[in-house]
Biopython code that builds the backbone (N, CA, C, O; Angstrom):
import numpy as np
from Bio.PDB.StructureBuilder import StructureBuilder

atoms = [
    (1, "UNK", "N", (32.288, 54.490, 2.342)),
    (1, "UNK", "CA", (31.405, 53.396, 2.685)),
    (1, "UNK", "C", (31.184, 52.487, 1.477)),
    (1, "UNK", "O", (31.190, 51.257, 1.446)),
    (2, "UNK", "N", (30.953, 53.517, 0.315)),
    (2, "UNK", "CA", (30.770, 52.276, -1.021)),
    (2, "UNK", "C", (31.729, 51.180, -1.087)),
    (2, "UNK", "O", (31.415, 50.005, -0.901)),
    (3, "UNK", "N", (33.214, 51.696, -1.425)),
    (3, "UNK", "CA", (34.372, 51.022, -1.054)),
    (3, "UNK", "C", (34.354, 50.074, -0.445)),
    (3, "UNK", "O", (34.831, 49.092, -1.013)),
    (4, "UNK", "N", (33.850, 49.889, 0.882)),
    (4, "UNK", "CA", (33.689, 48.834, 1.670)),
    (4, "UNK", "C", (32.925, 48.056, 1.451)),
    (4, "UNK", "O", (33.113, 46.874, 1.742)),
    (5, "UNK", "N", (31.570, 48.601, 0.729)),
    (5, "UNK", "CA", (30.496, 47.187, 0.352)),
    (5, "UNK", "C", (31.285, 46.468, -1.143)),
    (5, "UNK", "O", (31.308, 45.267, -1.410)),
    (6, "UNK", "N", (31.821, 47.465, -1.878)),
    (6, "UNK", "CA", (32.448, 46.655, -2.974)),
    (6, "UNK", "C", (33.338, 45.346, -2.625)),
    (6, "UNK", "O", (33.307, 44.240, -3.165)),
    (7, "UNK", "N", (34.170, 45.831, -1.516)),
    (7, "UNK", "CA", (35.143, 44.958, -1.154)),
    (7, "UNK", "C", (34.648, 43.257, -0.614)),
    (7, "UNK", "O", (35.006, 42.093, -0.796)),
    (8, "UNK", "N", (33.775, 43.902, 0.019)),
    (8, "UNK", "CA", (32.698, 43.259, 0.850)),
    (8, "UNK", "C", (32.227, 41.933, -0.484)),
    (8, "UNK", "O", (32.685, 40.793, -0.561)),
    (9, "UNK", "N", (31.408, 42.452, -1.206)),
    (9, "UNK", "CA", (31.014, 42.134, -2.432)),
    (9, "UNK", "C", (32.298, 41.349, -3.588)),
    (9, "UNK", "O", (32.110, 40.580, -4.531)),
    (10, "UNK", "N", (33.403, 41.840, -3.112)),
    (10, "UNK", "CA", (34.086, 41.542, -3.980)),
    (10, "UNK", "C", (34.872, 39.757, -3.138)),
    (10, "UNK", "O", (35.351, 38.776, -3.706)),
    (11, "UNK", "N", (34.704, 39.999, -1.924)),
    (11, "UNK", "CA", (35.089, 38.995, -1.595)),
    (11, "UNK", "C", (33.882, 37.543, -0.679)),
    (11, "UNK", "O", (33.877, 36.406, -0.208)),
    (12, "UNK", "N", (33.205, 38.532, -0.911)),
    (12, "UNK", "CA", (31.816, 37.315, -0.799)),
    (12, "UNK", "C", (32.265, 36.488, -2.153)),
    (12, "UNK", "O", (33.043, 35.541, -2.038)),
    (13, "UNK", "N", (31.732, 36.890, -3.474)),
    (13, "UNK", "CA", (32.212, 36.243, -4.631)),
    (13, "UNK", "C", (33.589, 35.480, -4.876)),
    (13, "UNK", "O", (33.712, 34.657, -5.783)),
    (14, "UNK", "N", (34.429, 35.755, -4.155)),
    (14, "UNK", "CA", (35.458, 34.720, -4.159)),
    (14, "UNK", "C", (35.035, 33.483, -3.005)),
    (14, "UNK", "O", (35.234, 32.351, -3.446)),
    (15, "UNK", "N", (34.589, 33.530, -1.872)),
    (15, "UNK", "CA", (34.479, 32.849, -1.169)),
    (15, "UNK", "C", (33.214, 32.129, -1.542)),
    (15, "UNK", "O", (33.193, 30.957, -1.165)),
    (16, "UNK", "N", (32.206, 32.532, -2.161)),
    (16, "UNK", "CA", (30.868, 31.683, -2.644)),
    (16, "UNK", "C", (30.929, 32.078, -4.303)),
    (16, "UNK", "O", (30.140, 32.945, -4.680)),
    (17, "UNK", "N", (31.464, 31.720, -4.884)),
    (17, "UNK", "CA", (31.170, 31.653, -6.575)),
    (17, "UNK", "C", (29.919, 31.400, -6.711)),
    (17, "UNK", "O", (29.472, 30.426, -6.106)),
    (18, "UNK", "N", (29.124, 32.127, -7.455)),
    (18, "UNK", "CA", (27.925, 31.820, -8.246)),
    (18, "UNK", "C", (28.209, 30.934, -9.965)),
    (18, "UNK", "O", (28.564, 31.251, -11.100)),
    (19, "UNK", "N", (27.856, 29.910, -9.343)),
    (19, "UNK", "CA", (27.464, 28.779, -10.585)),
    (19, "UNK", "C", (26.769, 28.722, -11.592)),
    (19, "UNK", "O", (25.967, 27.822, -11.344)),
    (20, "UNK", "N", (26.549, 29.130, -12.629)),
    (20, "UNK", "CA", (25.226, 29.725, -13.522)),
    (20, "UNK", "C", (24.994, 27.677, -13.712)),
    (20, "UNK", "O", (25.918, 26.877, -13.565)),
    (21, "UNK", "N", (23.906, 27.398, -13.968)),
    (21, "UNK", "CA", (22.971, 26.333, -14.058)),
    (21, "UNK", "C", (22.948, 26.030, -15.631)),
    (21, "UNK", "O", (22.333, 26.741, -16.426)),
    (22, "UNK", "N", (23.656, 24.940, -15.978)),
    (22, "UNK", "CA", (23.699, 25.030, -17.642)),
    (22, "UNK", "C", (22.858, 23.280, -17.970)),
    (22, "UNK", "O", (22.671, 22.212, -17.386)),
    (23, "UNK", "N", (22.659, 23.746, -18.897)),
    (23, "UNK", "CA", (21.849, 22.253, -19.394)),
    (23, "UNK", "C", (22.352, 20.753, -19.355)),
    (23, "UNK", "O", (21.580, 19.804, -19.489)),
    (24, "UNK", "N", (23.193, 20.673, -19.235)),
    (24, "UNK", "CA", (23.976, 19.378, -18.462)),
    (24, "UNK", "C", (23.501, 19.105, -17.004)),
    (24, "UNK", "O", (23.302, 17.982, -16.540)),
    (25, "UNK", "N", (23.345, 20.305, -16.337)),
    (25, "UNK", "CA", (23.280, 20.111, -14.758)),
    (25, "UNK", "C", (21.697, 19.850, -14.930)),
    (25, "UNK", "O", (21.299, 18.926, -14.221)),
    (26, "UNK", "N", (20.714, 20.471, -15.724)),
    (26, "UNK", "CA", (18.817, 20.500, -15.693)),
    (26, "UNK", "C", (19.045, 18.417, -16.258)),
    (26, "UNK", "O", (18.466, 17.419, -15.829)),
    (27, "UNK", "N", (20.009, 18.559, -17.215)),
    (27, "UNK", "CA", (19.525, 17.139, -17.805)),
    (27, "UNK", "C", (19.651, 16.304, -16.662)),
    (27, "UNK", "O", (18.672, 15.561, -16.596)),
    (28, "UNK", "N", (20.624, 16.085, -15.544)),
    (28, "UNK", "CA", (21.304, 15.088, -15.018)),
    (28, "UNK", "C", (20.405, 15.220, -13.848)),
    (28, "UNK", "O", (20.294, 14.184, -13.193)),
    (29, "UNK", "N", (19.737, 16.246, -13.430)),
    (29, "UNK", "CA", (18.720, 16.163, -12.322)),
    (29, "UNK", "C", (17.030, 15.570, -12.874)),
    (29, "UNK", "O", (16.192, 15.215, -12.044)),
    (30, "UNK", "N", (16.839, 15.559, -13.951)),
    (30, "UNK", "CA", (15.958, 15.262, -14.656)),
    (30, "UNK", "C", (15.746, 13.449, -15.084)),
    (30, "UNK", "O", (14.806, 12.655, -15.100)),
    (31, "UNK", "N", (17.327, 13.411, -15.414)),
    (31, "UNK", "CA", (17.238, 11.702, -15.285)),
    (31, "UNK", "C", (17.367, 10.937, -14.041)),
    (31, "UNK", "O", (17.125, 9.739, -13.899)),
    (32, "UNK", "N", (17.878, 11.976, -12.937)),
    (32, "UNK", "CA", (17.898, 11.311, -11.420)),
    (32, "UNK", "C", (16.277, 11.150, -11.071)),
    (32, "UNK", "O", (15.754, 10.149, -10.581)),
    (33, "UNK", "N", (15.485, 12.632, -11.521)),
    (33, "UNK", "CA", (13.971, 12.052, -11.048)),
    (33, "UNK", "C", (13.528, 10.995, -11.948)),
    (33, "UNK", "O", (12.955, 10.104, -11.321)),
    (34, "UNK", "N", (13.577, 10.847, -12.846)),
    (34, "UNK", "CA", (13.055, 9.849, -14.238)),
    (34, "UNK", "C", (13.614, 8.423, -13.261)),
    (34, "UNK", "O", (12.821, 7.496, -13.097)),
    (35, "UNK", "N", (14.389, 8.386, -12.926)),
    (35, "UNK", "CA", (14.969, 7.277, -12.844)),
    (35, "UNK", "C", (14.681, 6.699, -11.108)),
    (35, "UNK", "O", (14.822, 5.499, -10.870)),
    (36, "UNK", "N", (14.326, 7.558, -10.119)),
    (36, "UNK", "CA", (13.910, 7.725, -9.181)),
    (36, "UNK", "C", (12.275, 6.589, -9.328)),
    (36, "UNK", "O", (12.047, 5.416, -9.034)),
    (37, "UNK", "N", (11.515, 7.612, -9.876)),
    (37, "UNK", "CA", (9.986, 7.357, -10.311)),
    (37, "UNK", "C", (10.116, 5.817, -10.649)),
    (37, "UNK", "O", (9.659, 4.937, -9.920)),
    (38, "UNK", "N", (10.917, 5.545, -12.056)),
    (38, "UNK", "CA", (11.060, 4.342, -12.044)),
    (38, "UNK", "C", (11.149, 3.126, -10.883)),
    (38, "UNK", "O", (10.519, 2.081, -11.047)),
    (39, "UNK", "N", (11.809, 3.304, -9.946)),
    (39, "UNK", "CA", (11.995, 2.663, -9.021)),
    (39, "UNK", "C", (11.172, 2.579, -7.897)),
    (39, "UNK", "O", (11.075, 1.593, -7.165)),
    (40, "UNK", "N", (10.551, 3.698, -7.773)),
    (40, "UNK", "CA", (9.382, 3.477, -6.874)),
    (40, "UNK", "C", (8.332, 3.362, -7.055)),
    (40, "UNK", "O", (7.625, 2.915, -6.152)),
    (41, "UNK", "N", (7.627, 3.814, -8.645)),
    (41, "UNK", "CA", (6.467, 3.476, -8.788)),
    (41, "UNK", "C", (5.789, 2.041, -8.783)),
    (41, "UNK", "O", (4.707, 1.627, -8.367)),
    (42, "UNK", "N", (7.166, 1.295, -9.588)),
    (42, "UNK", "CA", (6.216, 0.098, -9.541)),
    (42, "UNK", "C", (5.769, -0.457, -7.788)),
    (42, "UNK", "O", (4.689, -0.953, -7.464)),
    (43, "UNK", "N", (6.993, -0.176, -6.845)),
    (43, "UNK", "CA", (6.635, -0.769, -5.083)),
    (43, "UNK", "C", (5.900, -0.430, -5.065)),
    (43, "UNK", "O", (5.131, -1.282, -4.618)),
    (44, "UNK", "N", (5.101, 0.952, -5.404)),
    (44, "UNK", "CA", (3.837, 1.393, -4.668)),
    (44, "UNK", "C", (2.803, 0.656, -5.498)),
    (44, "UNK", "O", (1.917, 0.148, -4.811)),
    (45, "UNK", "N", (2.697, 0.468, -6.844)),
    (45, "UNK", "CA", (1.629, -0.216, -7.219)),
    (45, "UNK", "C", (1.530, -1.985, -6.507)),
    (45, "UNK", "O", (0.542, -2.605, -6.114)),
    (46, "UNK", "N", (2.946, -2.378, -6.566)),
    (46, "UNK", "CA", (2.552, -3.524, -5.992)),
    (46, "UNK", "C", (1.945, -3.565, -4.472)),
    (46, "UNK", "O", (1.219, -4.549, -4.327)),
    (47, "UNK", "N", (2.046, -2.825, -3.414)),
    (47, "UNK", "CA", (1.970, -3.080, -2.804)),
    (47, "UNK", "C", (0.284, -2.629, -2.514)),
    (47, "UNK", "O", (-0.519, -3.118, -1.719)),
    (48, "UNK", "N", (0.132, -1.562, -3.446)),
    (48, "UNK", "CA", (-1.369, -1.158, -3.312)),
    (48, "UNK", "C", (-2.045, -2.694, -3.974)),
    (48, "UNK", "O", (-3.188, -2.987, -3.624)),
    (49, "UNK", "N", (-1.309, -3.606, -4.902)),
    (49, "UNK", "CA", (-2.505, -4.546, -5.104)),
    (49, "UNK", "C", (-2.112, -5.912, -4.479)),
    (49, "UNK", "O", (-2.316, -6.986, -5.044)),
    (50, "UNK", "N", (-1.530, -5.774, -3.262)),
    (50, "UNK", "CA", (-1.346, -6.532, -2.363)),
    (50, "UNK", "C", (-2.004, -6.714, -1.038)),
    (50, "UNK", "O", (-2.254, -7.682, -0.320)),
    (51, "UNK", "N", (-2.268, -4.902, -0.956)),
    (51, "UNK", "CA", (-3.425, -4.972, 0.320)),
    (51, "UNK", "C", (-4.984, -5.171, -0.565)),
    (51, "UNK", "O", (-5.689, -6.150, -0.322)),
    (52, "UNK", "N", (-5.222, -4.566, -1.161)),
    (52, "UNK", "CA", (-6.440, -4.475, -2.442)),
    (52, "UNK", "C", (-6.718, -6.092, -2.275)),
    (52, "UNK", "O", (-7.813, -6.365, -1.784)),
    (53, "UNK", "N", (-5.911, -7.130, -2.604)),
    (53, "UNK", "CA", (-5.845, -8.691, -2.677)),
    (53, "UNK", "C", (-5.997, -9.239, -1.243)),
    (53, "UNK", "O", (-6.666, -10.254, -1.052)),
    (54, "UNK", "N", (-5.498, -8.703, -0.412)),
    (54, "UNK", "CA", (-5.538, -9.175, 1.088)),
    (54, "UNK", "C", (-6.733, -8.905, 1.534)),
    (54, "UNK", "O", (-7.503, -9.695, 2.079)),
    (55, "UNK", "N", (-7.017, -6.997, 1.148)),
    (55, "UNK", "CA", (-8.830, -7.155, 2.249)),
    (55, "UNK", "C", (-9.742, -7.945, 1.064)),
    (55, "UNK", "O", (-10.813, -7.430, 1.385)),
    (56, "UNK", "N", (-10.064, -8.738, 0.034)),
    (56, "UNK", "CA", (-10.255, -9.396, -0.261)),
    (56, "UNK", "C", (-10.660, -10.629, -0.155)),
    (56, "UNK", "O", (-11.716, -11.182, -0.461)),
    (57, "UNK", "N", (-9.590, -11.027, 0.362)),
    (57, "UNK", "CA", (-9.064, -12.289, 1.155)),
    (57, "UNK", "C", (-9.721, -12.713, 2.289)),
    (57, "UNK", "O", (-10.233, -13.827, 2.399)),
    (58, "UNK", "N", (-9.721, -11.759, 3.229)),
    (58, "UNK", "CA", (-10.100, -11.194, 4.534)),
    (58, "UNK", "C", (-11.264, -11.395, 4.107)),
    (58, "UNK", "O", (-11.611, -12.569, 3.972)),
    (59, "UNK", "N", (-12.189, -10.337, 3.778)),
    (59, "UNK", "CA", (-13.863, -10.613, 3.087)),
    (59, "UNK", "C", (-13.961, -11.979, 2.865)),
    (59, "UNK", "O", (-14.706, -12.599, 3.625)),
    (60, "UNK", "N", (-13.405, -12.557, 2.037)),
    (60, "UNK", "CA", (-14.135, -14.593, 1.713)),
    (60, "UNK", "C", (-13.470, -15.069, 3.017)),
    (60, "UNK", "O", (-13.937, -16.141, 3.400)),
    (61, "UNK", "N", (-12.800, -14.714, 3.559)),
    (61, "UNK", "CA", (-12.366, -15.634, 4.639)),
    (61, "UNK", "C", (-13.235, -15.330, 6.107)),
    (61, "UNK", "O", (-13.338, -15.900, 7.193)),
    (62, "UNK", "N", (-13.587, -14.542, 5.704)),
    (62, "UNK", "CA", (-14.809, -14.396, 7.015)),
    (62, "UNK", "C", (-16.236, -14.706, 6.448)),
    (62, "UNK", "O", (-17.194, -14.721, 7.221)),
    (63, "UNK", "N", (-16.378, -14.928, 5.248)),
    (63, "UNK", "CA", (-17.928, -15.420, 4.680)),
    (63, "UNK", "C", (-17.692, -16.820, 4.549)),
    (63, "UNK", "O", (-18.649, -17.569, 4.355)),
    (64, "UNK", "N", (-16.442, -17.292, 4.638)),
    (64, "UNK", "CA", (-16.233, -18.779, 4.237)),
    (64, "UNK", "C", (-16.784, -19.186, 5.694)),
    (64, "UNK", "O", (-17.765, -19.921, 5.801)),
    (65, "UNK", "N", (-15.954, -18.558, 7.046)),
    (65, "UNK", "CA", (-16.219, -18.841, 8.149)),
    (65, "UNK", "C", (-17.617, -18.447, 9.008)),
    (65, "UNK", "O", (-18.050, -18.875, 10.078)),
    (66, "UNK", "N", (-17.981, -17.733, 8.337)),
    (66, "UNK", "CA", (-19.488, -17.767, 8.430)),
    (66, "UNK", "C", (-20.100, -19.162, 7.902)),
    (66, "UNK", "O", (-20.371, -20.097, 8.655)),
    (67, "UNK", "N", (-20.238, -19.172, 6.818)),
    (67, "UNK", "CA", (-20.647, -20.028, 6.271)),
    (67, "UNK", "C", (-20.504, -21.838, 6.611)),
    (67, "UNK", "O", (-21.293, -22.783, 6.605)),
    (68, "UNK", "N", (-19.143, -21.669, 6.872)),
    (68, "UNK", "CA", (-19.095, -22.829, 7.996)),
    (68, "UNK", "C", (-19.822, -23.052, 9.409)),
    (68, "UNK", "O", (-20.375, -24.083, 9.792)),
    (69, "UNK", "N", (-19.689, -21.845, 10.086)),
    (69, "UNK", "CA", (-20.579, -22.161, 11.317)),
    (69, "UNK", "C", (-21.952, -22.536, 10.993)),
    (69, "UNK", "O", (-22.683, -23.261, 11.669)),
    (70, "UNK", "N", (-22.243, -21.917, 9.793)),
    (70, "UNK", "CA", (-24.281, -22.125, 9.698)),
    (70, "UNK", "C", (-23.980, -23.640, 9.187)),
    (70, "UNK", "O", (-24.688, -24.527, 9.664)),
    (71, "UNK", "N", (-23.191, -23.915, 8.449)),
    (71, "UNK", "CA", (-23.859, -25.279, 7.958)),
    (71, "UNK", "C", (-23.348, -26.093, 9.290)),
    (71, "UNK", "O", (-23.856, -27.213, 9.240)),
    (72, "UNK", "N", (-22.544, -25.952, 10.445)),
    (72, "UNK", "CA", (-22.462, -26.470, 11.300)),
    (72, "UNK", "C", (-23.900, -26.505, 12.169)),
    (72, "UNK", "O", (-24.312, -27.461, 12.827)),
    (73, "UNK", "N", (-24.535, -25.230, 11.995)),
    (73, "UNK", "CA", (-26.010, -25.112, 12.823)),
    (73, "UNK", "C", (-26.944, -26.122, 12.191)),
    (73, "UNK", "O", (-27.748, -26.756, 12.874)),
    (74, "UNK", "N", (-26.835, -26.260, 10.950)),
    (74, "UNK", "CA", (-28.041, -26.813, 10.077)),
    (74, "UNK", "C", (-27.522, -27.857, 9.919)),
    (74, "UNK", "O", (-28.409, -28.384, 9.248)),
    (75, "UNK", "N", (-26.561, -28.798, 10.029)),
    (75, "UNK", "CA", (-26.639, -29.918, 10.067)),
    (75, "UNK", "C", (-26.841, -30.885, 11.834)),
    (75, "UNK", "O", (-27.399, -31.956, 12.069)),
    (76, "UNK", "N", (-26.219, -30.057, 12.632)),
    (76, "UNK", "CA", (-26.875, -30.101, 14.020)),
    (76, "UNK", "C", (-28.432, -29.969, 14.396)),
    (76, "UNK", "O", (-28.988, -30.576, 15.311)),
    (77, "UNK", "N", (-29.018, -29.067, 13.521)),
    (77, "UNK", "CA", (-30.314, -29.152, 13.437)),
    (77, "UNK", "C", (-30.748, -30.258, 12.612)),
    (77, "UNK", "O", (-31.494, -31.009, 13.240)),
    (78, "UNK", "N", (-30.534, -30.617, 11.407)),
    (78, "UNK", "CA", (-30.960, -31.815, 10.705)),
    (78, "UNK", "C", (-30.549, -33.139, 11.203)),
    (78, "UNK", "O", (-31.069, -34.108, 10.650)),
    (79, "UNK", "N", (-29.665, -33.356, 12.197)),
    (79, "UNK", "CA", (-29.543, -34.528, 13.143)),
    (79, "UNK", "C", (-30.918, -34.849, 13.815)),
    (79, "UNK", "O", (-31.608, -35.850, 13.623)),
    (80, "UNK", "N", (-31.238, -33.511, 14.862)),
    (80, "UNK", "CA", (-31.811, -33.618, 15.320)),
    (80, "UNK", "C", (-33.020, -33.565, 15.457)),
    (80, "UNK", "O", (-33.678, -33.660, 16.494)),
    (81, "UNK", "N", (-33.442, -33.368, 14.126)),
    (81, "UNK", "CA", (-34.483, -33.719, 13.339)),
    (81, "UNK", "C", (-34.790, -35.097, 13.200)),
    (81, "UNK", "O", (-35.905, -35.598, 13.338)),
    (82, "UNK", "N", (-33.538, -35.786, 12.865)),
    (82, "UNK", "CA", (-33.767, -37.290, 12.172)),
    (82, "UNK", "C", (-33.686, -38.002, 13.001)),
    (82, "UNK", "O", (-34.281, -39.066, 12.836)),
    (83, "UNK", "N", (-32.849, -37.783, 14.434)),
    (83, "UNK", "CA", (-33.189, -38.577, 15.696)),
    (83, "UNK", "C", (-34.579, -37.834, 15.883)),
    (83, "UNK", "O", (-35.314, -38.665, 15.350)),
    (84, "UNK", "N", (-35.357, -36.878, 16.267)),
    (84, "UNK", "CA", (-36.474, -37.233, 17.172)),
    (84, "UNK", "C", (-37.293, -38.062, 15.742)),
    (84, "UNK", "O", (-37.719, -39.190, 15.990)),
    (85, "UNK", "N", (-37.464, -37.629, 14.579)),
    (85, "UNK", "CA", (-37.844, -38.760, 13.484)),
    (85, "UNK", "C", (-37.819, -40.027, 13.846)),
    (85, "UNK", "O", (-38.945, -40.526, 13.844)),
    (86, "UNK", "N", (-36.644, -41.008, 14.274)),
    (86, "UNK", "CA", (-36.352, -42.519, 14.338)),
    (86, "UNK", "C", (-36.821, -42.474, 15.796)),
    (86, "UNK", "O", (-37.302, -43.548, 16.158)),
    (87, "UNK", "N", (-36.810, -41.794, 16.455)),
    (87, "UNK", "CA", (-37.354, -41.967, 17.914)),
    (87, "UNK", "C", (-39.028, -42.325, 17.777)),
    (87, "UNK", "O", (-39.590, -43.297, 18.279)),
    (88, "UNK", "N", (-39.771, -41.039, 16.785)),
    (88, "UNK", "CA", (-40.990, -41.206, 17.012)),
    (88, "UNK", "C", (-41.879, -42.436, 15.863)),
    (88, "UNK", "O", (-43.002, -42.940, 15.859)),
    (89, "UNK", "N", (-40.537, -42.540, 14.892)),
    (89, "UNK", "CA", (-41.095, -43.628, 14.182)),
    (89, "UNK", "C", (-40.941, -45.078, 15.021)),
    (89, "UNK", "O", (-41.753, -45.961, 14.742)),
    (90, "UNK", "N", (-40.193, -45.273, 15.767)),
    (90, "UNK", "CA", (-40.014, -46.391, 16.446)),
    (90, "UNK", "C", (-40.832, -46.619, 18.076)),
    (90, "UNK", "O", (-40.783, -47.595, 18.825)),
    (91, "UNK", "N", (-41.752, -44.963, 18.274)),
    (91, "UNK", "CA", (-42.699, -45.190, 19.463)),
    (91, "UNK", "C", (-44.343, -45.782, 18.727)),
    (91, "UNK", "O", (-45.278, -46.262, 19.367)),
    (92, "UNK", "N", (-44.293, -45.614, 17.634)),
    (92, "UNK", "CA", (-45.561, -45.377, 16.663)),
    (92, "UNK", "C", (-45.433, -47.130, 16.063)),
    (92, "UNK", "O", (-46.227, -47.554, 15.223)),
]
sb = StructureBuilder()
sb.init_structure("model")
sb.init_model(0)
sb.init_chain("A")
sb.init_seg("    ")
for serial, (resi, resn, name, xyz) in enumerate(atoms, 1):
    if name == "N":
        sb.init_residue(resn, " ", resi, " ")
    sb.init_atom(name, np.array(xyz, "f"), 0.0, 1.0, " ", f" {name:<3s}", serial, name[0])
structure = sb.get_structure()
């Protein structure tokens, strides 16, 4: 039975070689991540200060439009102020 696992064993290893991992192969996976990172870190920062800049945006652009409707109220009100004014200065 040993015989047979040797054989066994002996021809697994021809058919799958074990590769020992030498410092050429750690360096070259090491500059693929290095070089990886590079490339994506900066997209992600830009794009984080792109939405960061947009809800921003969003915020004054809805206080701007606020802000427009009221002075639309308050000058509709200050019309109509100054007509019943010229109305009642001109019954008097």
């Amino acid at each position: 039975m040993s015989s047979k696992s040797e054989l066994l064993d002996e021809i697994e290893l021809v058919l799958y070689p074990k590769k020992p991992l030498n410092f050429n192969y750690f360096l070259s996976i090491i500059l693929i991540l290095i070089f990886a990172c590079v490339l994506v870190f900066p997209k992600i920062y830009i794009q984080q200060q792109i939405y960061f800049k947009s809800r921003d945006i969003s915020k004054l652009k809805g206080e701007y439009d606020s802000l427009k409707e009221e002075n639309r109220l308050i000058s509709a009100s200050v019309e109509s102020i100054r007509f019943k004014n010229q109305i009642l200065d001109t019954l008097f």
